[in-house]
C-alpha positions in Angstrom: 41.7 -25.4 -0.5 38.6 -26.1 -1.6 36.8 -24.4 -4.8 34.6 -21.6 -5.0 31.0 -22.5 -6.0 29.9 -22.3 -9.3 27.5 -20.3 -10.2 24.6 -21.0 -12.7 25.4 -21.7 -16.5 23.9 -18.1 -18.1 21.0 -17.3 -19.8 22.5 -16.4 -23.2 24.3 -20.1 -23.6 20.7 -21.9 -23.2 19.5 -19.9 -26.6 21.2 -22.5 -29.4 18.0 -23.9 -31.3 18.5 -27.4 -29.8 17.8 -25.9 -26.7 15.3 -24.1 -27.4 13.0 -27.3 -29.2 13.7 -29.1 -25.9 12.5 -26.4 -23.2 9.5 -25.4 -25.8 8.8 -29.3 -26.1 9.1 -29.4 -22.0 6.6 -26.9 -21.4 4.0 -27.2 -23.8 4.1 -31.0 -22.3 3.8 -29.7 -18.8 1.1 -27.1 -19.7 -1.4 -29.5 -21.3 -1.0 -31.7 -18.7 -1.7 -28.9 -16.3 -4.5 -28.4 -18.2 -5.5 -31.2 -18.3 -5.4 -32.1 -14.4 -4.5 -29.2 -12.5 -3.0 -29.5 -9.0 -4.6 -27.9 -5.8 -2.8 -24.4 -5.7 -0.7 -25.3 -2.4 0.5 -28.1 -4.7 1.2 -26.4 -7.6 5.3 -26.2 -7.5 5.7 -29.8 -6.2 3.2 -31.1 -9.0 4.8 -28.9 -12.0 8.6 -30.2 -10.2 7.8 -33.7 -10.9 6.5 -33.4 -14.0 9.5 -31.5 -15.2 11.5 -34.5 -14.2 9.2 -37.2 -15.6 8.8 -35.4 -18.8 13.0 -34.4 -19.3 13.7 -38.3 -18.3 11.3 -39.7 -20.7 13.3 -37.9 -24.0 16.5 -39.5 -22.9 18.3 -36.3 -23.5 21.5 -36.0 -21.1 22.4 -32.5 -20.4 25.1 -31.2 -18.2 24.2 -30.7 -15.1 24.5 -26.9 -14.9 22.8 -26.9 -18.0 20.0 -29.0 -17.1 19.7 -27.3 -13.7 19.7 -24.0 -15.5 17.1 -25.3 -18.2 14.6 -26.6 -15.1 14.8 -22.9 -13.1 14.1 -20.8 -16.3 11.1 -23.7 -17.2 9.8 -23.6 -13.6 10.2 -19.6 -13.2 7.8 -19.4 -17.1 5.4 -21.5 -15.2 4.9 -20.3 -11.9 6.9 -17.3 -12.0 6.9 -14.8 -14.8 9.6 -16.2 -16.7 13.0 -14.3 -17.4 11.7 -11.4 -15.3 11.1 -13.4 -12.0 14.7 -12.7 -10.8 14.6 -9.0 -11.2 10.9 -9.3 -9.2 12.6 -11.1 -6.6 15.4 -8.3 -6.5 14.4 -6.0 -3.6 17.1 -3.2 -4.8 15.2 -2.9 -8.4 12.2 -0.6 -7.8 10.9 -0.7 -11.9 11.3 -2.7 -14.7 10.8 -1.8 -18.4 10.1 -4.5 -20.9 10.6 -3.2 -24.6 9.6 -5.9 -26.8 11.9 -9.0 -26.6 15.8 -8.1 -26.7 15.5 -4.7 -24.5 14.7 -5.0 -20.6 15.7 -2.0 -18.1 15.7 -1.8 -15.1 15.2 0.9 -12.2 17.8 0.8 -9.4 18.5 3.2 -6.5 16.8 6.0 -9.0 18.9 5.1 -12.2 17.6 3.0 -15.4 20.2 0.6 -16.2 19.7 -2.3 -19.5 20.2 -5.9 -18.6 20.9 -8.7 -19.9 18.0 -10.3 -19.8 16.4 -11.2 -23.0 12.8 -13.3 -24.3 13.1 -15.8 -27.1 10.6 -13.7 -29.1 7.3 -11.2 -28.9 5.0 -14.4 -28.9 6.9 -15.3 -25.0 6.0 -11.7 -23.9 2.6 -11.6 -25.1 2.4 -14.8 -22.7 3.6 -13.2 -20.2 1.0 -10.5 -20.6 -1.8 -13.3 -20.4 -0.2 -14.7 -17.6 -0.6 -10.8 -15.8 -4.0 -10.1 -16.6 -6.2 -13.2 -17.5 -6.7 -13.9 -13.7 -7.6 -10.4 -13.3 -10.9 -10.5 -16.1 -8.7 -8.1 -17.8 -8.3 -7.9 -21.7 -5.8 -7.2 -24.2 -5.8 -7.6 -28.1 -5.3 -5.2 -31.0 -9.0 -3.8 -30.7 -7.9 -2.8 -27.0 -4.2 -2.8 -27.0 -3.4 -1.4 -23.7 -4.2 -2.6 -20.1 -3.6 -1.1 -17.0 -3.1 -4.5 -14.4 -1.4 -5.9 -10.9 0.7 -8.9 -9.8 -0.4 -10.7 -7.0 2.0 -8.5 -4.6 0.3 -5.4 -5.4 2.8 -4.2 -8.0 1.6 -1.7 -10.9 1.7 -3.2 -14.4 0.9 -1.6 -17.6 1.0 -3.3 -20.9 0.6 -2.3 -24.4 0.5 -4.4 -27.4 1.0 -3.7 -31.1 -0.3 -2.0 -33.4 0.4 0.7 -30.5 3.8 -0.5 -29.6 5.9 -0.3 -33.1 8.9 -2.2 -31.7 6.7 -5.5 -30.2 5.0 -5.7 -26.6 6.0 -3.6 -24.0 5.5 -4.1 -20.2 6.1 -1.6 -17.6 6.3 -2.7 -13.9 6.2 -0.3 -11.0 7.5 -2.7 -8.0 4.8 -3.1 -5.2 7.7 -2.6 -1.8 7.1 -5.6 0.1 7.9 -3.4 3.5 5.9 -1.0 3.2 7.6 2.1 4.0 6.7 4.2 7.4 7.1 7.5 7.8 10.3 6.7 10.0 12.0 5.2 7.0 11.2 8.3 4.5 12.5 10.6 7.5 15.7 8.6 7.8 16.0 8.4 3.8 15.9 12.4 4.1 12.8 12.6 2.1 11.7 14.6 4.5 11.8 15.9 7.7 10.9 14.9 11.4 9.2 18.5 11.7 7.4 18.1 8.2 6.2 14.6 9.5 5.0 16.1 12.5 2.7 18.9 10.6 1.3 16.2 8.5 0.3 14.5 10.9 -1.6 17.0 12.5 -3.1 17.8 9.2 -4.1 14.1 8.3 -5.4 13.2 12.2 -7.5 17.2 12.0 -9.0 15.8 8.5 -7.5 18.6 6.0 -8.3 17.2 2.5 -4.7 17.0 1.3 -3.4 16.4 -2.3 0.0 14.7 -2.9 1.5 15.8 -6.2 4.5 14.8 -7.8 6.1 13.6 -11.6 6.4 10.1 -12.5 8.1 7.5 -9.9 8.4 10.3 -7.8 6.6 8.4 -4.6 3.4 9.7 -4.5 1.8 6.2 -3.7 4.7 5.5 -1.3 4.2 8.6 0.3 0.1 8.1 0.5 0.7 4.7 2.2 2.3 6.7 5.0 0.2 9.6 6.2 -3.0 7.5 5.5 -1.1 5.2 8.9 -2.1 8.5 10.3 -5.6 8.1 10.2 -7.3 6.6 13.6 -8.5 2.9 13.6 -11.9 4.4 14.4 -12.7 5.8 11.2 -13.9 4.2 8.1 -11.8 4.1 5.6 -12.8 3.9 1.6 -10.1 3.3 -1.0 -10.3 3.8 -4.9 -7.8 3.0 -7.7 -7.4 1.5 -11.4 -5.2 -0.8 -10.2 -5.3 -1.6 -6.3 -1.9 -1.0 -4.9 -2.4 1.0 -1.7 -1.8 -0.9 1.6 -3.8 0.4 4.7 -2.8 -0.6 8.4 -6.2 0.1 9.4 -8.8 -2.7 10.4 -11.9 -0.9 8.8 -10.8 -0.4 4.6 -13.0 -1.0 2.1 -11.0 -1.4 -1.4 -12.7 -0.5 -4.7 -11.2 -1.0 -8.0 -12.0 -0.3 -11.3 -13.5 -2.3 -14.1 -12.3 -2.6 -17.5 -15.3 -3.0 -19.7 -15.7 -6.8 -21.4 -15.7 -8.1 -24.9 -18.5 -6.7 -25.4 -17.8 -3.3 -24.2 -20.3 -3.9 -21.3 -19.7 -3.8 -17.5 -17.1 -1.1 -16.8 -17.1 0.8 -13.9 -14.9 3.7 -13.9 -13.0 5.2 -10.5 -15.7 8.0 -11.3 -18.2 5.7 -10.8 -16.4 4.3 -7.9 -16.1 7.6 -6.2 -19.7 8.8 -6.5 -21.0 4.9 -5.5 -18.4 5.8 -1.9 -20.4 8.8 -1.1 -23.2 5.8 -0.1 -21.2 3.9 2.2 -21.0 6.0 5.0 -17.2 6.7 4.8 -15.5 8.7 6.8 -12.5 9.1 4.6 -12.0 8.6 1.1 -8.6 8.2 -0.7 -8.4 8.2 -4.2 -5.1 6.3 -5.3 -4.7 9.4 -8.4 -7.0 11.6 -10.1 -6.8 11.3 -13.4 -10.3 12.5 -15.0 -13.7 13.5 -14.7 -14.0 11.8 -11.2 -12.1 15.2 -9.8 -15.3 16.6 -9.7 -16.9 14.2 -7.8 -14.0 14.2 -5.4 -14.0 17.8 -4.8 -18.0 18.0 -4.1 -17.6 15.3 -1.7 -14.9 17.3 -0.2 -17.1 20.4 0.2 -20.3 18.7 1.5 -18.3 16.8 4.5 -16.6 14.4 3.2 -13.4 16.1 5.3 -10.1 13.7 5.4 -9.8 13.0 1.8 -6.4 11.8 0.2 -5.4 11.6 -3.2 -2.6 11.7 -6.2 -2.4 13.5 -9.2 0.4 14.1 -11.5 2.5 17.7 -11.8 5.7 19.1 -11.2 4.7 21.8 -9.0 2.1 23.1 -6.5 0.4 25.5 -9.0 0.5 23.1 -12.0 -1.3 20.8 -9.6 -4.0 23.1 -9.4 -3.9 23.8 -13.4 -3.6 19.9 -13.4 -7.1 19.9 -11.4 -9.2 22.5 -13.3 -8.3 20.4 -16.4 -9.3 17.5 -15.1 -12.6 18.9 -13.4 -13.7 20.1 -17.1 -13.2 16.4 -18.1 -16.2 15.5 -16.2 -18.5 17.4 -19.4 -20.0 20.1 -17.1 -19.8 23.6 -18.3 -18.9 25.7 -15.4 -17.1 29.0 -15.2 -13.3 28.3 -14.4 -13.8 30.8 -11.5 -16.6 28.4 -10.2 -14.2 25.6 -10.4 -11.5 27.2 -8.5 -13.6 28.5 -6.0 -15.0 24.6 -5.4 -10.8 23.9 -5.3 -9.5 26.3 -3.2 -12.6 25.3 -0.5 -12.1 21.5 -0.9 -8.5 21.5 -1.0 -6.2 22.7 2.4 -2.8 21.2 1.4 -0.5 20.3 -1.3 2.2 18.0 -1.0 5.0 18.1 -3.8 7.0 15.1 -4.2 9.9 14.7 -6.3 12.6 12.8 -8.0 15.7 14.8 -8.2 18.7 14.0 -10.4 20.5 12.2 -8.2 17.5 9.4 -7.9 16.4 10.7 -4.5 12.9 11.3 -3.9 12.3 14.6 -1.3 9.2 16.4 -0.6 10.0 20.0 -2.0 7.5 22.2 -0.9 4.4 21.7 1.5 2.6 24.3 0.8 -1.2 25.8 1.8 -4.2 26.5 -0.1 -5.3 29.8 1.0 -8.7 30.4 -0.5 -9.4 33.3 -3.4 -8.0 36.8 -4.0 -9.9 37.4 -7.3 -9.6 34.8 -9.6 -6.8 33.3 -8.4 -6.0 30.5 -5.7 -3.8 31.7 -2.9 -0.8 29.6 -2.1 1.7 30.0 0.5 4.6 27.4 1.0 5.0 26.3 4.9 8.0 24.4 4.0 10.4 24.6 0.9 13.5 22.3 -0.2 16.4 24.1 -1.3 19.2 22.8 -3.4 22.7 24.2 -2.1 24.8 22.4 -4.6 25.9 19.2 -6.0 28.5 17.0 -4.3 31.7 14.9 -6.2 29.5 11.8 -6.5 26.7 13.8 -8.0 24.4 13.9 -4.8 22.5 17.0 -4.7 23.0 18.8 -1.4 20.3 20.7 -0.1 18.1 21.2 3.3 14.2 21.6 3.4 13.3 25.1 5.2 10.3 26.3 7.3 9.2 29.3 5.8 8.2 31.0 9.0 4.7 31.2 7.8 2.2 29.7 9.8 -1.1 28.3 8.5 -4.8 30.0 8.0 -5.8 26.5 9.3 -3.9 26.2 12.5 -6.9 26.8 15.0 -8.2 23.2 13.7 -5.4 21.7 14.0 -5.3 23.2 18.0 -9.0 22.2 17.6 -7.7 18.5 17.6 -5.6 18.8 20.1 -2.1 19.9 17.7 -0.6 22.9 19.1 2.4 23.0 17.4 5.5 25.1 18.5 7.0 27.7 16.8 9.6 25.8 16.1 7.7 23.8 13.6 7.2 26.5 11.9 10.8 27.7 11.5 10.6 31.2 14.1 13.1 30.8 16.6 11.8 32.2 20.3 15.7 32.9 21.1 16.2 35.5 18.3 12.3 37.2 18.9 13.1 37.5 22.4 16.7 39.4 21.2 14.9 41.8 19.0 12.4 42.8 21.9 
């Protein structure tokens, strides 16, 4: 019979102070040395390997071998990974992770926060870890700026923020980048929405309605960007603009644009309002904003109105008409003084669709309500849902049960989409032919 393997010798044994001198000894050696001579990138893990070994060797220190073995993996993840975090990056089932300060990480899995046991030695080893994030970046972060908005090099969201903001010691946030990228198969066969919602939004991505994904926090708007922009033809050219780039186009013809955090100096920043205006002169024939968070909502929905038809972005709100509060807010930010009729007469022209996303208590992410922006009657937008989620219960396991309805309404906009070649059934729309024929 033989014996089952064993498994690595925990984190929380390695933490006497003993312990602690050695692996601080082993890599403040190892970094100077990097520093001193540092390997060709390709070479970087083989190079940092052997100098692990030559530098433990040379202090005649014998540990166990699980310990030592241990010791090396947590040395090598702080200096090419990002130290204790690396194995919850490498865990495809955690989604978000929530540093705060030293002795509390969370974690995000399957739509539920869970703590782990995970610990740093102390602030100073994530404040590293912050350097680590941003310094390749040209990013910056001290008490005089103590937030920063960055990205790993996978793509995934980061935001940092540093005391005298954060009371209880450095906090890190992580919004995992999904290494498959999710299709619009995938959310359809996760339920977040349906094959017939997927078909309309097709139509309305391929006709070029300028659509608006809203949703709460970690609700998956970006996730759900990534997949209607693999709507958009190949033959189009294709401008993307975030604080952080995350988005993931299939397309051949993307330019990516990023924002600039200004420097030391409080020089050289160029904001995504900047970034939006400077895409209206380079010929694009889409442009997708990764969120809308500010004065560049203006500039969006100008380009929108002028021909700039297509357009794609995220903002934050819990529901279709907040979105549109959310928007006239964030228009006013730009410091123009205009009526807030004016403004929502510039939305409700610029803006044909809203897409509500959201998490429900269960951890599920649905699209509740897809719902049409119907021009003016007075002062006030016109909305009319096309399709609505509704919540029928709540099963034994706590899984909220619900279907998503066509509202038998169809859309102001539906000779464009025919005008592209969409001529969508009435069964899209939720009318059946069976029961009309009946009542005839």
């Amino acid at each position: 019979m033989t014996n089952p393997p064993t498994s690595p010798t925990p984190a929380p044994s390695l933490r006497n102070p003993e312990l602690n001198k050695l692996r601080a000894y082993l890599v403040n050696t190892i970094t100077k040395q990097l520093e001193t001579n540092p390997p060709a990138t390709n070479m970087r893990r083989e190079a940092v390997t052997q100098q692990l070994v030559q530098v433990y060797t040379s202090t005649n220190i014998a540990l166990p071998s699980s310990v030592r073995d241990q010791l090396f993996h947590d040395i090598l993840d702080d200096l090419l990974g990002f130290g204790p975090i690396q194995p919850l990056l490498d865990d495809e089932d955690v989604s978000e992770i929530m540093v705060n300060g030293a002795r509390k990480v969370y974690i995000e899995r399957k739509g539920k926060l869970i703590k782990t046991n995970i610990n740093f030695e102390n602030d100073d080893q994530v404040l590293r870890l912050i350097d680590r994030i941003i310094l390749p970046l040209g990013r910056r972060i001290d008490s005089d700026t103590p937030t920063v908005d960055a990205r790993l090099p996978d793509g995934s969201r980061v935001n940092a923020v540093i005391p005298p903001v954060a009371i209880d010691g450095p906090t890190i946030t992580i919004r995992k980048f999904q290494k498959g990228k999710l299709t619009i198969e995938q959310l359809i066969s996760n339920q977040s929405l349906t094959h017939n919602m997927a078909d309309f939004l097709r139509a309305c991505v391929v006709s070029r309605l300028n659509i608006i994904i809203s949703g709460g926090t970690g609700s998956g708007k970006t996730t759900l960007l990534n997949a209607l922009s693999s709507f958009i033809p190949e033959d189009e050219r294709i401008v993307t603009i975030e604080d952080a780039a995350e988005l993931k186009l299939q397309q051949e013809h993307v330019v990516r644009l990023e924002s600039k955090t200004p420097n030391i100096d409080g020089a050289g920043q160029v904001t995504v309002r900047d970034l939006v205006r400077n895409a209206l002169r380079m010929r694009p024939d889409r442009i997708v904003v990764g969120e809308v968070r500010g004065g560049e909502a203006l500039d969006m929905l100008q380009a929108m109105n002028t021909g700039h038809d297509g357009s794609l972005t995220t903002l934050h709100a819990n529901a279709c008409r907040d979105a549109l509060s959310r928007l006239e807010t964030l228009t006013l930010m730009a410091g123009v003084d205009l009526p807030i009729k004016v403004i929502r007469e510039q939305i409700s022209s610029a803006i044909s669709l809203i897409v509500q996303i959201a998490r429900l208590k269960d951890g599920a992410r649905k699209v509740v309500t897809i719902t049409e922006v119907g021009g003016m009657e007075g002062e006030t937008i016109v909305l009319t849902d096309i399709f609505k989620y509704e919540q029928t219960g709540v099963g034994s396991n706590g899984q909220i049960i619900g279907e998503v309805k066509a509202t038998g309404i169809r859309p102001l906009f539906s000779p464009r989409l025919e005008a592209y070649g969409f001529k969508l059934g009435p069964d899209i729309f939720g009318v059946n032919l069976t029961d009309m024929l009946r009542r005839r």
